[in-house]
Wavefront OBJ file of the C-alpha trace (Angstrom):
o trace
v 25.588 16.438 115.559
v 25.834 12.619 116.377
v 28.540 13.508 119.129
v 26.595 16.514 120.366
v 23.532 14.307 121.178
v 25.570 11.174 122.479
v 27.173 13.456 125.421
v 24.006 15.063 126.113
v 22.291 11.280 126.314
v 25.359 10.394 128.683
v 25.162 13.680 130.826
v 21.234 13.353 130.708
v 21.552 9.655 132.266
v 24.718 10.327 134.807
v 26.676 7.551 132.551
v 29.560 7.567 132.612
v 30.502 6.469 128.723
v 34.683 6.829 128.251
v 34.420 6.462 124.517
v 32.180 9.190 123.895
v 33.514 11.443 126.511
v 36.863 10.628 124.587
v 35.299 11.861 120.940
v 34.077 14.659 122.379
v 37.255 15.788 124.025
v 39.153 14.935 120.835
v 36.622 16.638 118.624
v 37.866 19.640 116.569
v 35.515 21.965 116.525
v 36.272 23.665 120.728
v 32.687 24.191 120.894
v 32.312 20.303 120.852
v 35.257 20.212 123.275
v 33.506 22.117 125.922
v 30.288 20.551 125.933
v 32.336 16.990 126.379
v 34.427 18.345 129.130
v 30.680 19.694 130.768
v 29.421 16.549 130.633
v 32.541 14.757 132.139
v 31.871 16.871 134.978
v 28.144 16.679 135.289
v 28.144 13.024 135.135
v 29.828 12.776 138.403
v 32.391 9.905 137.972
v 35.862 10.237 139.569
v 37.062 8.280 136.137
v 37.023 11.459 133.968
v 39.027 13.419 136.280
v 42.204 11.834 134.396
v 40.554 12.860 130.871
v 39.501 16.363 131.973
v 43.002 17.081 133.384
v 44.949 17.258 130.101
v 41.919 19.422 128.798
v 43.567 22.106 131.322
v 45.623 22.864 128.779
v 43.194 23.108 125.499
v 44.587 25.057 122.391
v 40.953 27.278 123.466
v 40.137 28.995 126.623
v 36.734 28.414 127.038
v 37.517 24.812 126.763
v 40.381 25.174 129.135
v 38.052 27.325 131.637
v 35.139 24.540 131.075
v 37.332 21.554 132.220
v 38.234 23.467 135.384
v 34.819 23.949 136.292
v 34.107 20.484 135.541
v 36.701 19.252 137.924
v 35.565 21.595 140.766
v 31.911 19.438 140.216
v 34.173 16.091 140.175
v 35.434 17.492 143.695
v 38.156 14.919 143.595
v 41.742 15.667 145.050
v 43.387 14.545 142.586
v 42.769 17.480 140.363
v 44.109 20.122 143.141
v 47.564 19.796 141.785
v 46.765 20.503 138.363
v 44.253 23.327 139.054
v 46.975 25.210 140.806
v 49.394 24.681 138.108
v 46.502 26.183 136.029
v 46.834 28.817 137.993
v 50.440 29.704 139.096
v 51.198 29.399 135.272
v 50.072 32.731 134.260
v 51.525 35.906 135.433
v 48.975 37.998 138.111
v 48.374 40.345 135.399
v 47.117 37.870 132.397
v 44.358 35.876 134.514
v 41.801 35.285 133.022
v 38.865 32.389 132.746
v 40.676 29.278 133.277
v 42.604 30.676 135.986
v 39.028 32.037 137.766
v 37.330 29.081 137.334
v 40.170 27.026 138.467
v 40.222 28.815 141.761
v 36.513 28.152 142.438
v 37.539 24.550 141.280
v 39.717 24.519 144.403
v 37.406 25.814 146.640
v 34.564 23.450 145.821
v 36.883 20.708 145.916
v 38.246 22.039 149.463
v 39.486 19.293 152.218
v 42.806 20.071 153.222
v 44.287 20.208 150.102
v 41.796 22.626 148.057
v 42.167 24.636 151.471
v 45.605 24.826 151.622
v 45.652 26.035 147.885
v 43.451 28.665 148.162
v 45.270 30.026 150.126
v 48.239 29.877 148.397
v 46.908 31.429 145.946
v 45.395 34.405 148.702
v 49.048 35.063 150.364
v 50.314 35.722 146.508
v 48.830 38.814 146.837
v 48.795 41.729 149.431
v 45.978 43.489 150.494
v 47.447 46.918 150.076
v 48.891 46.503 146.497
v 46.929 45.746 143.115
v 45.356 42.262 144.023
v 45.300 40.076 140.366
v 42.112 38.872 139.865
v 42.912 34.929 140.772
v 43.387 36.054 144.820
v 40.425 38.282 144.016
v 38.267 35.362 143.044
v 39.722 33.347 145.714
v 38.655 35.845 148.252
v 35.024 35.373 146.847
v 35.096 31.464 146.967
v 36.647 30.852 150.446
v 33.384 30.555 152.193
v 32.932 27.209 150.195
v 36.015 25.871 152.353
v 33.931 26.015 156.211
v 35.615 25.786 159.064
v 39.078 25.091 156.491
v 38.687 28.578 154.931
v 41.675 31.280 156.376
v 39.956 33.395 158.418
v 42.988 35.810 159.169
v 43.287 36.169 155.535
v 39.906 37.210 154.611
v 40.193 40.180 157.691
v 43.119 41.552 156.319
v 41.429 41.528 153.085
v 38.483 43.174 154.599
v 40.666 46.347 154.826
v 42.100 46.656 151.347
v 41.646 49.826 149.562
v 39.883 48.516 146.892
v 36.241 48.282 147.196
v 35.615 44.466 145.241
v 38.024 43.391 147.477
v 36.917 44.861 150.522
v 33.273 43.647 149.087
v 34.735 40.187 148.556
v 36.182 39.124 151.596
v 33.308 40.807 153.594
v 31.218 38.924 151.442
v 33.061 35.342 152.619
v 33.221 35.932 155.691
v 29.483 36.893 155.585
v 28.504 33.232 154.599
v 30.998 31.881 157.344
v 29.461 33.062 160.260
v 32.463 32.814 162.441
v 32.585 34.967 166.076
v 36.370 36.001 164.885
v 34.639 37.853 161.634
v 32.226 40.008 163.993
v 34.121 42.999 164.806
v 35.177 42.942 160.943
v 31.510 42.893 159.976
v 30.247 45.600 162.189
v 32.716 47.659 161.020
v 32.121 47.070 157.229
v 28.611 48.263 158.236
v 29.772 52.000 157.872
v 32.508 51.055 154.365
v 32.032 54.288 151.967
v 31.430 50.990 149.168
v 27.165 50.292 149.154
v 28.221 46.702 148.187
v 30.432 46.500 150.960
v 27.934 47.809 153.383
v 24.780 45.265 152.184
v 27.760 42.197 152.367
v 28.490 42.656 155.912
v 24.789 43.355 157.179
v 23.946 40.093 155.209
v 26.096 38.126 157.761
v 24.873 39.512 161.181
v 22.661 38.031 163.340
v 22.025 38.268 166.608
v 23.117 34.775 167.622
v 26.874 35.267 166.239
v 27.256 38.537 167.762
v 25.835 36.592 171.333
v 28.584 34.448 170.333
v 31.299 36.982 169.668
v 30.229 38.474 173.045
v 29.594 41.996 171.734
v 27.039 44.178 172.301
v 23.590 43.762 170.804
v 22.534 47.467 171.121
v 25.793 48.986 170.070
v 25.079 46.660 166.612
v 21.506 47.964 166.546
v 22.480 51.768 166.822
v 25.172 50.751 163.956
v 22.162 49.561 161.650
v 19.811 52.204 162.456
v 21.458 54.768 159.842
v 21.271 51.918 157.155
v 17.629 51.515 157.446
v 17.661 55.198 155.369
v 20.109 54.110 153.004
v 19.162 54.811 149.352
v 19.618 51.754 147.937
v 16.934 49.305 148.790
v 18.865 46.267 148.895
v 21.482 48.025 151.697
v 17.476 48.578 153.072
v 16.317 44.846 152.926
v 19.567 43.492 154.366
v 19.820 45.879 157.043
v 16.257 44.896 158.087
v 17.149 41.371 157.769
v 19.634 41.792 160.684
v 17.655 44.291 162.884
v 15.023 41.321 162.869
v 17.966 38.922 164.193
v 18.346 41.505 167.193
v 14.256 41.019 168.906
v 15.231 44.712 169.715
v 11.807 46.138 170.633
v 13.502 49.657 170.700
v 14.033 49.610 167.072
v 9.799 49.016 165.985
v 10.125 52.822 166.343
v 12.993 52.569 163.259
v 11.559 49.660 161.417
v 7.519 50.427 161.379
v 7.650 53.338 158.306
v 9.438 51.315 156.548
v 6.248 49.211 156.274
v 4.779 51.824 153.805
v 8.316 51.979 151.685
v 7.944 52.733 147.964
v 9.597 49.874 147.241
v 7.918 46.895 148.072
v 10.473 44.229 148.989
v 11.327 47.105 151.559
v 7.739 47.112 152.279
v 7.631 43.051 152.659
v 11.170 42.740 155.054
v 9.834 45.393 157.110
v 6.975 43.810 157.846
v 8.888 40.291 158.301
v 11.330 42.378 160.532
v 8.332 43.826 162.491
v 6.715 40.185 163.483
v 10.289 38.930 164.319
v 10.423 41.868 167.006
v 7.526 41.274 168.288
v 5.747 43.363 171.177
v 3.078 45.109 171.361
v 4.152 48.381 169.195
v 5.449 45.769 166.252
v 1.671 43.812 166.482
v 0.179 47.920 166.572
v 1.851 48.790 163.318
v 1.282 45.354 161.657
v -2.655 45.969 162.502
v -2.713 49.034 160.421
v -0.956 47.140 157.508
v -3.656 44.554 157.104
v -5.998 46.353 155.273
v -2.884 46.935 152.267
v -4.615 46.011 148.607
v -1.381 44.372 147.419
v -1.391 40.755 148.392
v 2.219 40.289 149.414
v 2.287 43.292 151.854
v -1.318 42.009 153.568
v 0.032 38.220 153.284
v 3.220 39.597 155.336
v 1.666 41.720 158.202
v -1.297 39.147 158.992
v 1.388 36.654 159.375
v 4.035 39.142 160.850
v 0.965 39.641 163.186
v 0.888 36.376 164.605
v 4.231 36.182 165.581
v 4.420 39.446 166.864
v 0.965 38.988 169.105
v -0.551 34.914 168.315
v -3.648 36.123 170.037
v -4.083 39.140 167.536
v -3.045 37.169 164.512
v -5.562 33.962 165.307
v -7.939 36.600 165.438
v -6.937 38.006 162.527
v -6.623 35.352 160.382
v -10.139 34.146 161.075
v -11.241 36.089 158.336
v -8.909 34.911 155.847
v -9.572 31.026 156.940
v -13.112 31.585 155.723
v -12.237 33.780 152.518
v -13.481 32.094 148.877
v -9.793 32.145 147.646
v -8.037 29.667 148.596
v -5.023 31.837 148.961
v -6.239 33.385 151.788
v -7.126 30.076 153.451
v -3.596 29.079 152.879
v -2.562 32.357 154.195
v -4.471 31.365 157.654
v -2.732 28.496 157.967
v 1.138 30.077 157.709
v -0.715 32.381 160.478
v -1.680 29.877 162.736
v 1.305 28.061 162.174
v 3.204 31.377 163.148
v 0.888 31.728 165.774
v 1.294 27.888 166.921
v -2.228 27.048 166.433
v -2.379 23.431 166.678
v -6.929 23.335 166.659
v -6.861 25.803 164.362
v -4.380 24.040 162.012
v -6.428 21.064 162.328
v -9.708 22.484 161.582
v -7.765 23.260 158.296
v -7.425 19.461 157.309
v -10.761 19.743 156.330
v -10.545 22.594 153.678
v -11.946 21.490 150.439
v -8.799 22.568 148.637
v -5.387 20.061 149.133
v -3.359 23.275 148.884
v -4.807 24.388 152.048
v -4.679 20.999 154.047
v -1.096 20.446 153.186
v 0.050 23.982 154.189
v -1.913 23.031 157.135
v -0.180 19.918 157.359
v 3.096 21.515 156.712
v 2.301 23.931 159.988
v 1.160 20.712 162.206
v 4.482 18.887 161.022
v 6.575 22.029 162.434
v 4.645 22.553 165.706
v 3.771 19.372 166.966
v 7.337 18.550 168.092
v 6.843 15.384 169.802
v 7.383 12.686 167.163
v 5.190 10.078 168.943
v 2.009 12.053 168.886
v -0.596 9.449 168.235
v -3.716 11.798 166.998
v -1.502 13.688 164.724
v 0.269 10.568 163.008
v -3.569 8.850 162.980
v -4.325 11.670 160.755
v -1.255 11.230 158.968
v -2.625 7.749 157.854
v -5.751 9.063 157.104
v -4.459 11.355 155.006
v -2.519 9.140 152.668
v -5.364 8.235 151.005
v -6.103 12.036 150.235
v -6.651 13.089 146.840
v -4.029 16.174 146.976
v -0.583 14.667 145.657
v 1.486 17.616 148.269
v -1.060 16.525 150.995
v 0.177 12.913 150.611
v 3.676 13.932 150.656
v 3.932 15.686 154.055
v 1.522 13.044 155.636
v 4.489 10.627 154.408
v 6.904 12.891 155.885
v 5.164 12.499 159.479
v 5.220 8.990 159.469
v 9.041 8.969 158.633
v 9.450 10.747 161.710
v 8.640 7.472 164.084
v 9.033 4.594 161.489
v 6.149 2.030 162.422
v 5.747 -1.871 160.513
v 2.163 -1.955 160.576
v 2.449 1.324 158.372
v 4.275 -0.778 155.425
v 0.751 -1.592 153.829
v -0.572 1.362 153.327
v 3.016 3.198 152.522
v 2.918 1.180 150.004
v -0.580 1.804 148.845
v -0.026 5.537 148.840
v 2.951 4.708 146.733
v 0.549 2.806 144.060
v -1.982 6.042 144.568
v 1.108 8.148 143.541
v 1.446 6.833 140.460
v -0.857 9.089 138.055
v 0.938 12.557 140.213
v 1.468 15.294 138.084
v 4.637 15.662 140.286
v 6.481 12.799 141.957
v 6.618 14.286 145.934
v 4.038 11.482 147.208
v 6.006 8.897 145.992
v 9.130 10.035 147.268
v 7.411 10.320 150.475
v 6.655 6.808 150.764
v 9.652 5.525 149.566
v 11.445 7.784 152.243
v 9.155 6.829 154.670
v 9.366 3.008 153.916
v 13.225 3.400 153.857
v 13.172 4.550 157.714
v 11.063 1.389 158.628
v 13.693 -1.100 156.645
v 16.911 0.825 158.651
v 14.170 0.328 162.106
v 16.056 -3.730 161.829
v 15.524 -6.961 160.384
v 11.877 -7.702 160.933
v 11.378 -4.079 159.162
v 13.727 -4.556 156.383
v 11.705 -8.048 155.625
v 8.218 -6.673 155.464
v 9.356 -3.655 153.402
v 11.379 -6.067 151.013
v 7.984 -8.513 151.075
v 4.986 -6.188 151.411
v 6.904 -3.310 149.082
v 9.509 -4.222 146.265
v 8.423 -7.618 145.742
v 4.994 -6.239 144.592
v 5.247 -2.659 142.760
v 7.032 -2.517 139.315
v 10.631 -1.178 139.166
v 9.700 2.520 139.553
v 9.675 4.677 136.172
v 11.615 7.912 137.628
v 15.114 8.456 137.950
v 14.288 10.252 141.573
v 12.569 7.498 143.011
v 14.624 4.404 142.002
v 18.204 6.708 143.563
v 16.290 7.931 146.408
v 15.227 4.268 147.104
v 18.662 2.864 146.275
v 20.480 5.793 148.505
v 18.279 4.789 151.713
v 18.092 1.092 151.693
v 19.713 -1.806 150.015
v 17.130 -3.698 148.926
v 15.845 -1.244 146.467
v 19.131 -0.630 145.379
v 19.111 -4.582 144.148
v 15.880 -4.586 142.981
v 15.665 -1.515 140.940
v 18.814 -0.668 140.130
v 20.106 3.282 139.846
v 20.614 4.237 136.406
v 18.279 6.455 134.781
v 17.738 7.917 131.174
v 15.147 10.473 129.203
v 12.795 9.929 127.085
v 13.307 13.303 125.317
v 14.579 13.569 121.664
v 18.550 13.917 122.200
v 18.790 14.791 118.620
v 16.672 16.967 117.918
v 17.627 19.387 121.191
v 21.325 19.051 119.338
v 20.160 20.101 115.866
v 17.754 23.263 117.174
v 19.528 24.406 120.290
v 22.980 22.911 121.555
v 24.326 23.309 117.664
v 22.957 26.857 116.631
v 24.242 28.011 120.145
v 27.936 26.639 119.366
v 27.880 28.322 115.870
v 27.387 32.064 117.275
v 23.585 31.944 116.084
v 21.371 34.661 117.697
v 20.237 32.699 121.180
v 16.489 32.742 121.787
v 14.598 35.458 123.737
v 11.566 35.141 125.575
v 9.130 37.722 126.959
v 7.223 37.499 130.345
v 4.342 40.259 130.723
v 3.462 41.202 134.084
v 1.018 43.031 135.340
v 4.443 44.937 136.805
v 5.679 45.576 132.937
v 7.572 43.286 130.441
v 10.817 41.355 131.064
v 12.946 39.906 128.448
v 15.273 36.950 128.770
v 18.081 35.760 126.603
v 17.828 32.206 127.221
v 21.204 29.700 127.128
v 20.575 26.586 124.916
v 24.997 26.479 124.996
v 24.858 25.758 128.943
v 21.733 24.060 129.431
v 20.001 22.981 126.317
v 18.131 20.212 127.683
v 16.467 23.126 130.127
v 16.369 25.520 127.514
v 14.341 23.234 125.040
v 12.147 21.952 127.795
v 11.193 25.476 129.234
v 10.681 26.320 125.342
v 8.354 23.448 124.927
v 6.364 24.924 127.831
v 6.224 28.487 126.751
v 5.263 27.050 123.129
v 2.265 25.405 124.649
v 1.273 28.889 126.618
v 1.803 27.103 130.002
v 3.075 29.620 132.161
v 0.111 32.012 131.299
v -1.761 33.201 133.583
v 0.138 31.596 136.467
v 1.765 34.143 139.565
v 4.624 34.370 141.120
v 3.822 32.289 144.194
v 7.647 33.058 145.394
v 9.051 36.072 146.230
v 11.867 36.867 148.729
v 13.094 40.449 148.849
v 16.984 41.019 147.385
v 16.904 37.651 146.584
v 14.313 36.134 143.801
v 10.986 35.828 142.306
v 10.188 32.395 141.320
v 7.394 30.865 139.133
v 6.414 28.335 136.865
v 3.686 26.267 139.586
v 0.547 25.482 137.827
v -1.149 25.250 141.596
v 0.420 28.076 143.153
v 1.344 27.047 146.051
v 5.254 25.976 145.107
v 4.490 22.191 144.638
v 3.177 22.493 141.222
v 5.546 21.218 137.876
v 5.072 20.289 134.392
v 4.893 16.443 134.958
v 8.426 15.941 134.888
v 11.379 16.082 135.953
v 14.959 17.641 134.522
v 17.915 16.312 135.347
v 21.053 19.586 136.327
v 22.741 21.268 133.797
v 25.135 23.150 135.915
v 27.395 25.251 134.118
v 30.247 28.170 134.519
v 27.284 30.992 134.305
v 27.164 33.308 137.666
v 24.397 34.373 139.416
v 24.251 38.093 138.916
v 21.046 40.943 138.864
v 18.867 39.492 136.651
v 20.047 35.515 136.001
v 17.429 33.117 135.635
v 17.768 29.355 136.912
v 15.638 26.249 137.644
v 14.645 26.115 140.745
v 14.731 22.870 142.690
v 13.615 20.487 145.850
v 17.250 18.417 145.530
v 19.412 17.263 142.529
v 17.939 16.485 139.600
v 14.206 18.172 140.577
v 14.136 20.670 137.959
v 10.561 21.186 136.030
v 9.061 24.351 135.342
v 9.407 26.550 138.402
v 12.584 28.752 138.009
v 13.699 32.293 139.540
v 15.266 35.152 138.526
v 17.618 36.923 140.621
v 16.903 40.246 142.435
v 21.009 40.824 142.860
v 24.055 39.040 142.598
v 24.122 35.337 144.377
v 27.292 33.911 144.542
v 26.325 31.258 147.156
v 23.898 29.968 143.961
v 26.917 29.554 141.287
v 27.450 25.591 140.244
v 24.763 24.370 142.184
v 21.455 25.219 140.318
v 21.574 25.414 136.691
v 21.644 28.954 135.087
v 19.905 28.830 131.474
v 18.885 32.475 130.881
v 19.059 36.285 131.980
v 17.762 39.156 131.837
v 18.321 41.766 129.243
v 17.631 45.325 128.703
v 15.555 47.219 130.926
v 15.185 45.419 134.380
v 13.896 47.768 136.985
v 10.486 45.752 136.109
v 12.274 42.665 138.768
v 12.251 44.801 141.232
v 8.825 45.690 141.261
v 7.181 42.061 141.318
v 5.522 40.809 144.541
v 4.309 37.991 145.594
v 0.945 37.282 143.868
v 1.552 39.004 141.129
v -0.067 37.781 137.691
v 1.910 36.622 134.649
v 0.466 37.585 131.941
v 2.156 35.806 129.410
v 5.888 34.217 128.550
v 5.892 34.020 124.457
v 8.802 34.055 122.499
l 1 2 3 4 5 6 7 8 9 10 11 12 13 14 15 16 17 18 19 20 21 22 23 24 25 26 27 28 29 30 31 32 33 34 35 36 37 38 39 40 41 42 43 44 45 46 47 48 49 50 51 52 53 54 55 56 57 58 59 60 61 62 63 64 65 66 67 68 69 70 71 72 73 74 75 76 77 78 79 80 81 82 83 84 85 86 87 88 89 90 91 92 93 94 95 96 97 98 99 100 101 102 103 104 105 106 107 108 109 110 111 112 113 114 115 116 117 118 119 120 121 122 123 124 125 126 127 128 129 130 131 132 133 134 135 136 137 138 139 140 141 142 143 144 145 146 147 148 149 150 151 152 153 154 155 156 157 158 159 160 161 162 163 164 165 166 167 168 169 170 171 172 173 174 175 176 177 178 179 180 181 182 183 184 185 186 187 188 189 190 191 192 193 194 195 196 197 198 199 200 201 202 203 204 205 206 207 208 209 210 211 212 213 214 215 216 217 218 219 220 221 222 223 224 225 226 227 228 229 230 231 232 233 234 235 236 237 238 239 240 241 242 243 244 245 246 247 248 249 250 251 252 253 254 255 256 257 258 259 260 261 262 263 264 265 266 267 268 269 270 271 272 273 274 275 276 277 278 279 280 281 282 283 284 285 286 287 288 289 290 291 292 293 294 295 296 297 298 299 300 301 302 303 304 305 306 307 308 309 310 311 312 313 314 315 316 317 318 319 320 321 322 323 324 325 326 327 328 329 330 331 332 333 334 335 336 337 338 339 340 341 342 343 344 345 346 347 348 349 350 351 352 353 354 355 356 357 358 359 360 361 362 363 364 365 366 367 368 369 370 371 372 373 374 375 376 377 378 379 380 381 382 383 384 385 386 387 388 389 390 391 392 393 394 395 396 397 398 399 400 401 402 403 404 405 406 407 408 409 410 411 412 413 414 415 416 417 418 419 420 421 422 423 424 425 426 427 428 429 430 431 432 433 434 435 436 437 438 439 440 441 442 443 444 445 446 447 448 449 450 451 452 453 454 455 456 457 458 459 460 461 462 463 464 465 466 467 468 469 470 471 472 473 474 475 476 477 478 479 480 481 482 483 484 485 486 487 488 489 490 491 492 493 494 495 496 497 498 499 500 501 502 503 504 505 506 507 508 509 510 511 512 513 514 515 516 517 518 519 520 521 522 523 524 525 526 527 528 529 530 531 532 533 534 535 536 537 538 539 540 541 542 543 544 545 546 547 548 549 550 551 552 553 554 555 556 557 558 559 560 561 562 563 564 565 566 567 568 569 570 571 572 573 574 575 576 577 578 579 580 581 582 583 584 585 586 587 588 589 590 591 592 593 594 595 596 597 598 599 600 601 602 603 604 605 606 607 608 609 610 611 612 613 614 615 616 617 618 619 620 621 622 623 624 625 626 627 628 629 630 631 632 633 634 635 636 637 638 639 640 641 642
């Protein structure tokens, strides 16, 4: 127990503590083992890669499998060697998880020499035999590598008779978006695999088949036919790249898709439509905006305004003077569409800071010219507003064109920031003040004078690295480290230890007004999450609240007390990134950068692999989950109760 709740105090703080880290590793219970060798890795320092090495070859393999993902988060060079030992020492045929884990090790470590392992490991096997399941994995990992991964390869790959392999290297070369990969892709469009199929239209765009120099309409005609496919993920992804294309010939295609049973269909058809554009697109969009459900009428009046801005200002008139301010939010990701700079900035004046800062947000995109004096007076106006997100992004426009006499009241929005319920304005200022300092030496002076030598060392974790990352100063003054406040014990004794004895892991309900979903939650890979979120549902906090987040074949996301995606719980979580992939149904915390977990998190629609060891996994779905699919944007939550 003692050791349990040391590493997670050590992981929990990014401290690097060689003593503990050494217990833990040494401990003889595996389960013990493997939460040291996560924490090794989690904590970030290049020092443990010489105690997570030996761990490679742990009497257990989930210990063994652990300290290879932990050196893939180190991302240090030095463990390349070792990882490919790991995985050249087993024959093809008895890979298993340390081997896998080792290759995504590799390819997260990448550089030259994670690069030139991979594929090592890739030219082991030949795309016309039995491919083991390490060159497998490695074939699903390569797009970490960039403009270092084997392009060649992956093509061959492409053509392999079996259909996860096929799917694999479709899938990688998807996510690279290399000119050499299009003729690949547009072939994969017609693979008899559905997986293979949705993988390749995921990766076209219009732009890289400009910049393979093939023909636009020859790729349109290609994803016509998918458009009908009966799976509506091949459906969303299709539409996805028909919108890259601006093909007004295909509205004719696109447009009944609009009234698709399904509504993420119903939602990328709609997005497809305003990408097009043209006058048939803003015609079919028209008849949409009278839809009951609030996603699909959210999607064509803003679909509208990019399709026609005339039609959708007009449009969105109503909605700007609508009761709810949902709608009024909704106006202003119209105008914005739209590029409605008056009508954005009638918006500053809404009643509700949800509004204004959407507004704000729209203003910030449009107005392009950095120096624009009206917009960055309202900026400074707005500083003082009592809407913590409306703060933030007026912070953000002042960062764009750093100015010393803004120092003062940076600084005062800072204090302001203080009683947040989330910690955006503050990170705003400091972000903003940095840029001034960096302007030269009269700006580092006043920030150092008017700024750090009068606010207390700042309280969060976020603030004081953000501060020390950007300027020097604050680095000296405040210093880096951070810990928790929460109970390290206690999250030992009722999660982290019940999880590494086999116990029954908790389960959680969320009523919809789609239907019930139950999640298995993961107090073994994040039980710092896993007790928070717990906390949260214990106290009834998520009822009541809707899913302000929803992206077709993607995720639903929720957890925002205001509803408009700023909202948390009033603090923050550090990442508990673990082994646990992104498939259908895999809940994770959802974040703004490192470390800016709270209690938004999303549940995935399909498989993510892009997602895996970068946001922390710490439940999933089980049983019955056709209810996912059903859930649009604005949907209610019920209830989450355990």
């Amino acid at each position: 127990m003692t050791v349990l709740a040391q590493l997670l105090a050590a992981s929990d703080a990014r401290r690097f503590d060689g003593a503990v880290l050494r217990e833990g590793l040494q401990h003889p219970d595996p389960g013990v083992r493997r939460q040291a060798t996560l924490a090794a890795g989690r904590i970030g320092d290049p020092a443990a890669v010489n105690l997570l090495v030996p761990v490679l070859a742990d009497s257990t393999m989930v210990v063994r499998a652990a300290a290879a993902f932990a050196l893939g988060l180190l991302k240090d060079t030095l463990a390349v060697d070792p990882l490919l030992a790991t995985v050249r020492g087993r024959a093809p045929d008895q890979q298993d998880l340390p081997q896998l884990e080792a290759v995504t090790a590799l390819a997260k470590i990448g550089r030259t020499a994670g690069a030139r392992a991979l594929t090592v490991i890739l030219e082991s096997a030949s795309p016309g035999g039995d491919v083991p399941p390490a060159p497998s994995r490695a074939l699903l990992e390569a797009w970490r590598l960039g403009r270092r991964a084997p392009i060649a390869t992956l093509i061959r790959f492409a053509d392999a008779p079996d259909a996860l392999v096929r799917q694999r290297a479709v899938y990688s070369l998807a996510r690279l978006r290399t000119p050499a990969a299009v003729p690949t892709l547009i072939a994969a469009l017609q693979d008899r695999d559905p997986t293979v199929r949705e993988a390749a239209a995921r990766g076209i765009t219009g732009s890289l088949v400009d910049s393979a120099k093939a023909d636009r309409r020859a790729l349109g005609a290609r994803l016509q036919p998918l458009l009908q496919d009966r799976e509506p993920h091949m459906r969303i992804n299709a539409l996805r790249a028909v919108a890259s294309l601006r093909d007004t010939t295909l509205v004719g295609a696109v447009a009944p898709l609009a009234s698709d049973a399904d509504v993420g269909v119903a939602v990328q058809a709609e997005t497809t439509l305003g990408a097009i554009g043209g006058t048939a697109a803003a015609q079919a969009l028209q008849a949409r905006l009278t839809s009951q459900v609030f996603a699909l009428r959210r999607q064509a009046l803003i679909g509208l305004a990019q399709a026609d801005s005339a039609a959708g200002v007009a449009a969105a008139a109503t909605a700007a003077g609508d009761p709810d301010w949902r709608w009024r939010s909704v106006a202003a990701e119209a105008y914005d569409a739209a590029g409605s700079r008056v009508r954005l900035e009638a918006l500053l004046a809404d009643p509700d800071g949800r509004v204004v800062a959407r507004a704000l947000q729209g203003l910030q995109r449009i107005v392009t010219d950095s120096g624009d004096a009206a917009l960055s007076g309202r900026a400074r106006e707005l500083l003082a507003h009592a809407d913590p997100a409306v703060r933030s992004v007026a912070a953000d426009l002042l960062t764009r064109h750093p100015d010393l006499d803004d120092v003062d009241r940076l600084a005062q929005a800072y204090a302001r920031a203080a009683g947040d319920p989330f910690d955006d304005a503050r990170l705003s200022a400091v972000a903003a003040l940095a840029a001034i300092a960096r302007g030269g030496v009269a700006g580092r002076l006043r920030v150092a004078n008017q700024f750090l030598a009068r606010v207390p060392k700042a309280d969060d974790y976020l603030v004081r690295r953000l501060a020390a990352d950007t300027f020097p100063d604050a680095a000296e003054a405040w210093g880096v480290r951070g810990g928790g406040d929460a109970d390290y014990r206690d999250v030992a004794r009722r999660y982290l230890l019940p999880a590494i004895s086999g116990r029954p892991a908790p389960q959680v309900t969320i009523d919809t007004d789609r239907g019930s979903l139950t999640v298995e939650l993961l107090p073994g890979e994040a039980p710092l999450t896993v007790a928070a979120f717990l906390a949260l549902v214990d106290r009834r906090f998520f009822d009541g609240f809707r899913w302000h987040r929803v992206v077709p074949n993607f995720v639903v996301q929720d957890g925002d007390p205001r509803g408009d995606g700023w909202g948390g719980p009033g603090f923050v979580l550090r990442d508990e990134v673990n082994p646990v992939r992104y498939e259908t149904g895999t809940m994770g915390m959802a974040l703004s950068g490192p470390d800016t977990g709270g209690s938004q998190y999303f549940i995935t629609h399909s498989p993510q692999p892009h997602l895996d060891g970068i946001y922390t996994v710490f439940g999933r779905v089980v049983g019955d989950a056709r209810v996912l699919q059903l859930i649009a944007q604005g949907d209610r939550i019920r209830s989450i109760h355990r």
